[in-house]
TORVEXKE-830074 format. One record per atom (N, C-alpha, C, O): x, y, z; residue number from 1; residue in one letter. Coordinates in pm, whole numbers, plus 32768, in hexadecimal, padded with zeros to 4 digits. Layout:
BEGIN
     xx     yy     zz    nr   rest
      X      Y      Z   NUM      a
...
END
This chain:
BEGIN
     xx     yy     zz    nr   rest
   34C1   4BBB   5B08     1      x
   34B1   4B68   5A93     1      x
   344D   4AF9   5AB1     1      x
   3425   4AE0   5B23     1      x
   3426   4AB4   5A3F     2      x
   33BA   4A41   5A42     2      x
   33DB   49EA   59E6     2      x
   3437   49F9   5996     2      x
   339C   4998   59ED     3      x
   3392   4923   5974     3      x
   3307   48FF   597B     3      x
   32DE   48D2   59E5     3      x
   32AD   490F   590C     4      x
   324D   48AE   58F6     4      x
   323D   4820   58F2     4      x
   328C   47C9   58CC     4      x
   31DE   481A   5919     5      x
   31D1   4773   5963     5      x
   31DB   4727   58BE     5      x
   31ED   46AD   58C3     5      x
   31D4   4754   5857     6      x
   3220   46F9   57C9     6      x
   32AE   46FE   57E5     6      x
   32F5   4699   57E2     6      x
   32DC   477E   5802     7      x
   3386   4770   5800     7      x
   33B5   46FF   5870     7      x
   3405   46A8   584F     7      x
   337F   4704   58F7     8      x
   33B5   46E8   5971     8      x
   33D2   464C   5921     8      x
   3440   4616   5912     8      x
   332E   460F   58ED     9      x
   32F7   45AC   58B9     9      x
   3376   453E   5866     9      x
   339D   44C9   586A     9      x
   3391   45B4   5823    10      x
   33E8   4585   5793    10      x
   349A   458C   57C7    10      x
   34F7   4567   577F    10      x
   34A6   45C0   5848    11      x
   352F   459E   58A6    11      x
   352E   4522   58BD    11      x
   3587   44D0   58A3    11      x
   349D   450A   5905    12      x
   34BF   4479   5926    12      x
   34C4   4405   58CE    12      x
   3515   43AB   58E5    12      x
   347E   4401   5876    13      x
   34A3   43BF   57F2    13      x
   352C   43AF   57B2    13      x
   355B   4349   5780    13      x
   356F   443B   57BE    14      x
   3600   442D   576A    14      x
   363C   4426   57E5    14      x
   36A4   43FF   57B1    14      x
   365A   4429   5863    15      x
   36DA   4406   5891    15      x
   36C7   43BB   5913    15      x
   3705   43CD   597C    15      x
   3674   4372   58FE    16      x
   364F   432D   5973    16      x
   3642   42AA   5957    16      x
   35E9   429A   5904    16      x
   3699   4200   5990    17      x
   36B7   419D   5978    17      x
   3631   4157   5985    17      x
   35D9   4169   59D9    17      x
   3638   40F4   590B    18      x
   3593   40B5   58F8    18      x
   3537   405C   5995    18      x
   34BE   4068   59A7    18      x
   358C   4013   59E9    19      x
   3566   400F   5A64    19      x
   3525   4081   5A88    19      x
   34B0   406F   5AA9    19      x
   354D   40F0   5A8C    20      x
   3505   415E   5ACE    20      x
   3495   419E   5A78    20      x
   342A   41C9   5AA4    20      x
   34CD   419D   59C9    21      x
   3439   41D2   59B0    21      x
   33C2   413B   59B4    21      x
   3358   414D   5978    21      x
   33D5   40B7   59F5    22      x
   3384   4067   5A0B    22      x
   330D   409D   5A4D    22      x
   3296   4093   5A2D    22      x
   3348   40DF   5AB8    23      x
   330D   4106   5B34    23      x
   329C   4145   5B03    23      x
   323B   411E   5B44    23      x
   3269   41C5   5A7B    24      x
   3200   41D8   5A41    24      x
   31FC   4258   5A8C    24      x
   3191   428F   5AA5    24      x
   3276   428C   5AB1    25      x
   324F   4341   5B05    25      x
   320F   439E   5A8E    25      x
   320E   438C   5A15    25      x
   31EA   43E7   5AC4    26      x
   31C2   4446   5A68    26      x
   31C8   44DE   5AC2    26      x
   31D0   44E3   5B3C    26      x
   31C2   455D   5A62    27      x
   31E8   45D4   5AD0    27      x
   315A   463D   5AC1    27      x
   3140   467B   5A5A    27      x
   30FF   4643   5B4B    28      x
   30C2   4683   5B56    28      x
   30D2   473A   5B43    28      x
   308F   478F   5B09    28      x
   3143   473C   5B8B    29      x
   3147   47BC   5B81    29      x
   31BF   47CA   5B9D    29      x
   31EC   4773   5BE7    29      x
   3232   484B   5B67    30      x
   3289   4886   5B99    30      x
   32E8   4923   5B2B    30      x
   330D   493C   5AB8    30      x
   32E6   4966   5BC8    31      x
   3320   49D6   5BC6    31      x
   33E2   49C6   5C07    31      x
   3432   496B   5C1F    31      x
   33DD   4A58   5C0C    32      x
   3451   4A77   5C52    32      x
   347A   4A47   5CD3    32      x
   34F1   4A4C   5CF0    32      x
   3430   4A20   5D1C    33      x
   341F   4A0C   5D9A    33      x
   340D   496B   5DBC    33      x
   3456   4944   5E17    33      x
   33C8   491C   5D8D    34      x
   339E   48AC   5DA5    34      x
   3373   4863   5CF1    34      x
   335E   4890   5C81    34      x
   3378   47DA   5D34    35      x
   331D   477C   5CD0    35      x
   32C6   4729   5D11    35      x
   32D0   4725   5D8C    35      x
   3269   46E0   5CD4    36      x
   31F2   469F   5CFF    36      x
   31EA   465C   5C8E    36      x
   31F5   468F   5C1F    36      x
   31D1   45C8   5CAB    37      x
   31DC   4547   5C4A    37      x
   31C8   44F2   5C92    37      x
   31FB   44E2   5D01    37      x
   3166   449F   5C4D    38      x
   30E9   4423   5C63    38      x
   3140   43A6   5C43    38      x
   3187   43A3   5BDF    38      x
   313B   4359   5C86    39      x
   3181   42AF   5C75    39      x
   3101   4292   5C95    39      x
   30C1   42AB   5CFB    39      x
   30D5   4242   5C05    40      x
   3034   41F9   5C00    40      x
   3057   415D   5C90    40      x
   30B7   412E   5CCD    40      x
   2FF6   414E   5C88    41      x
   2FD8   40D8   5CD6    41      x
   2FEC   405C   5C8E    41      x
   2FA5   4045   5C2C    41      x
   303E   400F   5CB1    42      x
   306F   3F6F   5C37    42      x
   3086   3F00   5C8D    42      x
   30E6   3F09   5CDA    42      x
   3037   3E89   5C90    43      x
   303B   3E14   5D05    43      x
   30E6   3DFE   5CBA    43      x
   3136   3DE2   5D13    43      x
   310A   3E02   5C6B    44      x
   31D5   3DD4   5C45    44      x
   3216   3E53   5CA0    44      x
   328E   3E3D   5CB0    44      x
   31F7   3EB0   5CD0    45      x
   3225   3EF1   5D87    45      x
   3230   3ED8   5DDB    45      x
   3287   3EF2   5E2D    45      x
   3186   3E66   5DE4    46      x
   3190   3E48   5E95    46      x
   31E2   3DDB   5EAF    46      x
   3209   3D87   5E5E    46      x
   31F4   3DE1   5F0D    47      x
   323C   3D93   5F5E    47      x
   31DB   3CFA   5F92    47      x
   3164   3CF0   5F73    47      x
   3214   3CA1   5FD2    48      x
   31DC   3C3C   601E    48      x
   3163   3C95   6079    48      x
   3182   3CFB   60B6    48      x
   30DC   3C60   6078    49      x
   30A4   3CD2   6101    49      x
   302A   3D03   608E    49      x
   2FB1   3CF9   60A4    49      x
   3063   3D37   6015    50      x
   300B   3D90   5FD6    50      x
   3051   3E0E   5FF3    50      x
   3006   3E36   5F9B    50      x
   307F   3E52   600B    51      x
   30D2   3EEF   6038    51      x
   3119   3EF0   5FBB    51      x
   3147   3E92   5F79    51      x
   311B   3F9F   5F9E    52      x
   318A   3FBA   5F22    52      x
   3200   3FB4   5F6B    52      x
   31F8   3FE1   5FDD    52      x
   327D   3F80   5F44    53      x
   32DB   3F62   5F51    53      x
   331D   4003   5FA2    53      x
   32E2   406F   5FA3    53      x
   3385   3FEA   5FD1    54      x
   33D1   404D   5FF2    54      x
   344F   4092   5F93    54      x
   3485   4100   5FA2    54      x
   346D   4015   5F1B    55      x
   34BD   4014   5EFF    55      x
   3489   407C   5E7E    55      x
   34D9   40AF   5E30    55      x
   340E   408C   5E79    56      x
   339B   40BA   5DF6    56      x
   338C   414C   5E31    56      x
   3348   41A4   5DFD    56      x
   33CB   4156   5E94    57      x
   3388   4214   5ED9    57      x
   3405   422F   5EC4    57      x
   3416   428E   5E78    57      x
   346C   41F8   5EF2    58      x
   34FB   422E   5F24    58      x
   355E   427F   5E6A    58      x
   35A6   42D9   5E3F    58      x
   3512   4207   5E46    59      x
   3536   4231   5D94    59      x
   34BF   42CB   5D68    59      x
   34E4   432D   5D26    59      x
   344D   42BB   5D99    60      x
   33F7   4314   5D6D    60      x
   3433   438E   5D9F    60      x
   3449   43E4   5D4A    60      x
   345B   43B0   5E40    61      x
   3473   43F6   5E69    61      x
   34E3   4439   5E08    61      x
   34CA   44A1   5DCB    61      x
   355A   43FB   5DFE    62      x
   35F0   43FA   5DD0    62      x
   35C4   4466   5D37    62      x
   35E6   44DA   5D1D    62      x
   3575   4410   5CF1    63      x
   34F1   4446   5C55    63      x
   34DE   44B4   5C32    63      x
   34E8   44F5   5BCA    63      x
   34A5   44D0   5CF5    64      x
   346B   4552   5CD9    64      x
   34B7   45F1   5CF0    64      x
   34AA   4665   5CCA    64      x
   3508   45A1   5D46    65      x
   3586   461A   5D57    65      x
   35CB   4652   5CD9    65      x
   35E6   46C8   5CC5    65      x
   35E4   45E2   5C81    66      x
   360F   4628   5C04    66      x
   35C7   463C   5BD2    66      x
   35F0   4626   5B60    66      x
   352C   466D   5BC6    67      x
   34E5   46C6   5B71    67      x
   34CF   472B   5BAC    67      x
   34A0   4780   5B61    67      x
   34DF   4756   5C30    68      x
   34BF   47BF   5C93    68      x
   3555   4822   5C4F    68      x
   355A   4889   5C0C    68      x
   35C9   47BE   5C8A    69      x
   362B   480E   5C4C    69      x
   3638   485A   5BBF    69      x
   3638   48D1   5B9F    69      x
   3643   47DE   5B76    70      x
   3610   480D   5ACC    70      x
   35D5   488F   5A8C    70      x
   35FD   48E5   5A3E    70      x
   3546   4870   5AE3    71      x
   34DF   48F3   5AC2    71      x
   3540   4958   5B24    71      x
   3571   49AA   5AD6    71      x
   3563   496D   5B8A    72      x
   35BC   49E8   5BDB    72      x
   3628   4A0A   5B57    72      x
   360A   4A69   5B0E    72      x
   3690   49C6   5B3E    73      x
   36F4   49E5   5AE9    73      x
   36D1   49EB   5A4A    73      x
   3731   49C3   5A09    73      x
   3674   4A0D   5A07    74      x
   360D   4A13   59A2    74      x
   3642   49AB   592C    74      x
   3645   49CB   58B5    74      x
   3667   493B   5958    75      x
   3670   48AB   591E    75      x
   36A3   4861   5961    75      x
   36CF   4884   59CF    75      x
   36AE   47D7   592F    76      x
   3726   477A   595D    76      x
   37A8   4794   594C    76      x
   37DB   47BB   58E4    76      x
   37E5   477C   59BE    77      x
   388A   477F   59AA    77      x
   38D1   4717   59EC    77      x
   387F   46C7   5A19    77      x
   394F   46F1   5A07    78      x
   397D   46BC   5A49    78      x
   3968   4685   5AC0    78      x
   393B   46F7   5AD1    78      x
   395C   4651   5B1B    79      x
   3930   4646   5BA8    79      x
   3937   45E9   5C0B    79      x
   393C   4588   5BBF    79      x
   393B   45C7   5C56    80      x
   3947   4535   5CA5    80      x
   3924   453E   5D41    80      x
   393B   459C   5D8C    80      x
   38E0   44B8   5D60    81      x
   38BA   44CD   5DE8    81      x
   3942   4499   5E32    81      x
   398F   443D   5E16    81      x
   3940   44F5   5E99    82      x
   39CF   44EF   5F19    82      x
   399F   44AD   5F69    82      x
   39E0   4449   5F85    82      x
   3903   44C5   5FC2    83      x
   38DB   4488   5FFE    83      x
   383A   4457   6012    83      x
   37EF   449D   5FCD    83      x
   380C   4414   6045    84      x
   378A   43FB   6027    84      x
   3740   439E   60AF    84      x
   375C   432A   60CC    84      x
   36D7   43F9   60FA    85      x
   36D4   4396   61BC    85      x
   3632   4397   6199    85      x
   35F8   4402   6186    85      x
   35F8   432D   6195    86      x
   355A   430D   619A    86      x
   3528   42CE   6223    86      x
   3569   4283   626C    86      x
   349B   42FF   6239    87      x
   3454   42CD   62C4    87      x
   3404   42AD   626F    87      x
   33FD   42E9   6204    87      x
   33AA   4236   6295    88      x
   332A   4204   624C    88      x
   32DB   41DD   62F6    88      x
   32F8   41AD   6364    88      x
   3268   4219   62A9    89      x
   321F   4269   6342    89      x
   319F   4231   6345    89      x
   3152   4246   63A2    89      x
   317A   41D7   62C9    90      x
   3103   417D   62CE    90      x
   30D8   4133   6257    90      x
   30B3   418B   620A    90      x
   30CC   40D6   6227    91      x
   307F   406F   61B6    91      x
   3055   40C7   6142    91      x
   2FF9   4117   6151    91      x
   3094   40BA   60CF    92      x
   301F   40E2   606F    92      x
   2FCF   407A   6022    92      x
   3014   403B   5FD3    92      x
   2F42   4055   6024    93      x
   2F2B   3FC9   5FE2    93      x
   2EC2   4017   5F7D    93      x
   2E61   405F   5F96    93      x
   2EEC   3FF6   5F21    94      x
   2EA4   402B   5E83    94      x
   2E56   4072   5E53    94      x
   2DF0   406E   5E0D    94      x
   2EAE   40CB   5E94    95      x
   2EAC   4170   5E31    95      x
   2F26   41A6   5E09    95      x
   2F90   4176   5E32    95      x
   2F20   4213   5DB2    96      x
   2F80   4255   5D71    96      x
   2FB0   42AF   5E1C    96      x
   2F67   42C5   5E7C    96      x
   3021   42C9   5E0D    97      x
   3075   4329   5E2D    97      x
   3099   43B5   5E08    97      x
   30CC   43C9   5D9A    97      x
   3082   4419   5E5A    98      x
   30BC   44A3   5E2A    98      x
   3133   44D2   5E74    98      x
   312F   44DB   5EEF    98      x
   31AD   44F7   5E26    99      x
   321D   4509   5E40    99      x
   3223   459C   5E43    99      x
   31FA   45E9   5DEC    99      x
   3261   45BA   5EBD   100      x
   3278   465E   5EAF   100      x
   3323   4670   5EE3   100      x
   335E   465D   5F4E   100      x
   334A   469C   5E64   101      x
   33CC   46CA   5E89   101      x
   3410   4760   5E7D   101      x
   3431   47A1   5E1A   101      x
   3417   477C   5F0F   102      x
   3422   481E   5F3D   102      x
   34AE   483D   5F3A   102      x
   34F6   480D   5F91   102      x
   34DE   4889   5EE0   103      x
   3571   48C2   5EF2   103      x
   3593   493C   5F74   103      x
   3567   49AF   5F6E   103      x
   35E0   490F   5FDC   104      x
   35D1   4971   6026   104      x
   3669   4990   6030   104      x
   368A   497C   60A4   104      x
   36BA   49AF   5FF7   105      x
   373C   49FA   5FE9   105      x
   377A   49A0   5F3B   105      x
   378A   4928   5F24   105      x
   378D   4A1C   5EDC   106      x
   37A5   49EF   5E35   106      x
   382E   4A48   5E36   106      x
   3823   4AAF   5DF3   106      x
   38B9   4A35   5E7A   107      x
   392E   4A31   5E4F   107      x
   3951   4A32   5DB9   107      x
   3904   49FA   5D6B   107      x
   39DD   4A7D   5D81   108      x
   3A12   4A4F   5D38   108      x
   3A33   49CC   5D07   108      x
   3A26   49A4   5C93   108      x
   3A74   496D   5D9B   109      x
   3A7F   4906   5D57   109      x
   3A41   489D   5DB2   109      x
   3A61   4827   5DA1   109      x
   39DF   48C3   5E20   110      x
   39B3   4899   5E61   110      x
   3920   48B1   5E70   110      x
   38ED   491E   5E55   110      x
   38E6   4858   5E97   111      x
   3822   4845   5EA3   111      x
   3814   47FA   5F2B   111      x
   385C   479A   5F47   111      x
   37B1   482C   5F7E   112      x
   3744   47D8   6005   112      x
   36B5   47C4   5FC9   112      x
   3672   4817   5F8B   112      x
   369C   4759   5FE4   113      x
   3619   4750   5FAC   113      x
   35CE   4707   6033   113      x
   35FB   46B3   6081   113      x
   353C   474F   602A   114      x
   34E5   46F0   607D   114      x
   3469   469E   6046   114      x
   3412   46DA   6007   114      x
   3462   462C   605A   115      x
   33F3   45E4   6004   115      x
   3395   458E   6067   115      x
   33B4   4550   60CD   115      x
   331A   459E   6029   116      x
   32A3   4591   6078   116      x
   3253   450F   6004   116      x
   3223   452F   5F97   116      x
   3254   44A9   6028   117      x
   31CC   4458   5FF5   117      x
   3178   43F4   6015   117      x
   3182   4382   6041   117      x
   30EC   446C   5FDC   118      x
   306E   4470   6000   118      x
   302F   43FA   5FB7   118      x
   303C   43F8   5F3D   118      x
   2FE8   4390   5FF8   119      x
   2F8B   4364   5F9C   119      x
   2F0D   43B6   5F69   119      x
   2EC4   43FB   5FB0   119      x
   2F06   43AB   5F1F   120      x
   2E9D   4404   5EA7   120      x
   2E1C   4436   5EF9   120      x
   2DF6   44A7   5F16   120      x
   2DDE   439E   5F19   121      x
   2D44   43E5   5F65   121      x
   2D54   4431   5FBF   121      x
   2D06   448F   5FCD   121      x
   2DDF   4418   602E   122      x
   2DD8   4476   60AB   122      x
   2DFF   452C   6073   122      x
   2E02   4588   60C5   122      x
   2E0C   4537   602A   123      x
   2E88   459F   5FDF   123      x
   2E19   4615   5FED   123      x
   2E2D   4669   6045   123      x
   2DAD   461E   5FA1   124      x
   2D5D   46A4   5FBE   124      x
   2D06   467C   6023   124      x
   2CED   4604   6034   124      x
   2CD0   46DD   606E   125      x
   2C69   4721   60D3   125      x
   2C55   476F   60B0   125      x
   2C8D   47CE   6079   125      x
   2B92   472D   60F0   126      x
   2B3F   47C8   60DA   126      x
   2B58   485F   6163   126      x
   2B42   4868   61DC   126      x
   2B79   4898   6120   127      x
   2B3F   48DF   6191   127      x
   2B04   4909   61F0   127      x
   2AA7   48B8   61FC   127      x
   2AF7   4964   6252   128      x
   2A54   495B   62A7   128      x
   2A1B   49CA   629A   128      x
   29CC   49DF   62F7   128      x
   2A23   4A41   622A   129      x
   29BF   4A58   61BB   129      x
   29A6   49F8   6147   129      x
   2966   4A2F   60EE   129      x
   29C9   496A   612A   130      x
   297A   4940   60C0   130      x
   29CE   496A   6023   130      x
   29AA   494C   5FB1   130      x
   2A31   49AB   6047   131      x
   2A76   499B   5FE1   131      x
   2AFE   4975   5FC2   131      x
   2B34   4993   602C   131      x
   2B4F   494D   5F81   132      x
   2BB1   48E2   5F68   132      x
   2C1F   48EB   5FCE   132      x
   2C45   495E   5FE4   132      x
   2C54   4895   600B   133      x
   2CBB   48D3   6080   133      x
   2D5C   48C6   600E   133      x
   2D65   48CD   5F94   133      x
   2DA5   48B7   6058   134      x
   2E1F   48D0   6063   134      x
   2E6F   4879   6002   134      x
   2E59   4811   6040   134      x
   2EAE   4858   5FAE   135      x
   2EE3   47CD   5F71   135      x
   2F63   47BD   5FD2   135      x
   2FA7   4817   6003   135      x
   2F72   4714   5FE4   136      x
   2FE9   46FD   6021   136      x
   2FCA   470D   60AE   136      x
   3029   46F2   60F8   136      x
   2F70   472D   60DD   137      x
   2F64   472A   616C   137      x
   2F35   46A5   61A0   137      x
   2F3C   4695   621A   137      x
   2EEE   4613   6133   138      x
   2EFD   45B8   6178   138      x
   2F68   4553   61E6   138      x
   2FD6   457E   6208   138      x
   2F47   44FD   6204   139      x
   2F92   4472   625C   139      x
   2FFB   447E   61DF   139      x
   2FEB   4476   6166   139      x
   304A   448D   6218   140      x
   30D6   4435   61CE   140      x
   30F9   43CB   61FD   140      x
   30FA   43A6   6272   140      x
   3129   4379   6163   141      x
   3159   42E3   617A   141      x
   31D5   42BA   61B0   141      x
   31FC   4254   61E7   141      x
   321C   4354   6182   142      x
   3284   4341   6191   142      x
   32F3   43D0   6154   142      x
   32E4   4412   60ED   142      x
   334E   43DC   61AB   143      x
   339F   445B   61A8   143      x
   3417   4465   616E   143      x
   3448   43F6   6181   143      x
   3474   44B2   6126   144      x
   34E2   449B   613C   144      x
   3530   450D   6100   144      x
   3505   4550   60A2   144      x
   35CB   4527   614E   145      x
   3610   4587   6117   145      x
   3650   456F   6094   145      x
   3615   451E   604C   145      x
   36CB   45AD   6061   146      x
   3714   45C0   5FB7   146      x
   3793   45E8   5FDA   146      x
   379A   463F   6031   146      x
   37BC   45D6   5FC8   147      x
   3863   465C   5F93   147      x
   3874   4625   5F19   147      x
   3881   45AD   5F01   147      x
   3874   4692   5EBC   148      x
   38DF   469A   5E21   148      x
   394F   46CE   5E25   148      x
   3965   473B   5E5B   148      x
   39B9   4675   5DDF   149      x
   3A21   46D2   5D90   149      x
   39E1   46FD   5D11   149      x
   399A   46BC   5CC5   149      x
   3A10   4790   5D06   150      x
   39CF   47BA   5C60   150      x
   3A50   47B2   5C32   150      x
   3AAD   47A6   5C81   150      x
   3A68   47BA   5B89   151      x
   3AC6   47C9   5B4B   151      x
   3AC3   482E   5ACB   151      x
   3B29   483F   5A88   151      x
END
């Protein structure tokens, strides 16, 4: 199953608390398997320093798991995070963020998720034929696992 990036879009709009749709995510892409969603760059993120906050990934991360899930279970349903462990692995100073959240075991009533985010510029490479490399293979800012209860 999938969700188009309007549907994923229009999840987060209806069931997601206005603090969080502050944040301005939006969903690049997602299938059965994963989601991918952009948290723009906003100096009301950073922290003292200039750095986007931690507290601004840890929510993004949390974001994107329920659209990864969502699009897997071919809508929104019920759901809740059990657990949630972040490493922040280096500075992001003003750019957008790309969130990748990888479902790697989708239980009945249980989900693992792995999430990866990339700041934007590091995110594609060229190749060394010269043509587009890999998405998601940049520096990550920062990592982190998921567990859901589904319902």
């Amino acid at each position: 199953m999938t969700l188009t990036t309007a549907e994923a879009d229009r999840i987060l709009a209806d069931h997601f608390a206005p603090w969080v749709q502050d944040l301005g995510l939006s969903t690049v892409e997602a299938d059965e398997h994963h989601a991918v969603l952009r948290l723009p760059w906003s100096d009301r993120l950073a922290r003292e320093g200039g750095a986007l906050s931690g507290q601004a990934l840890m929510a993004a991360a949390d974001t994107a798991c329920v659209i990864a899930l969502s699009a897997a279970r071919g809508g929104f349903g019920p759901m809740t995070t059990v657990q949630q462990s972040t490493t922040f692995q280096r500075a992001v100073l003003a750019r957008d963020v790309l969130v990748h959240a990888r479902i790697t075991k989708l239980g009945r009533r249980i989900a693992f998720l792995d999430i990866t985010l990339v700041p934007e510029d590091t995110e594609d490479t060229e190749g060394a034929d010269g043509t587009a490399g890999t998405r998601g293979v940049g520096e990550p800012a920062a990592h982190a696992t998921a567990v859901y209860a589904l319902g």
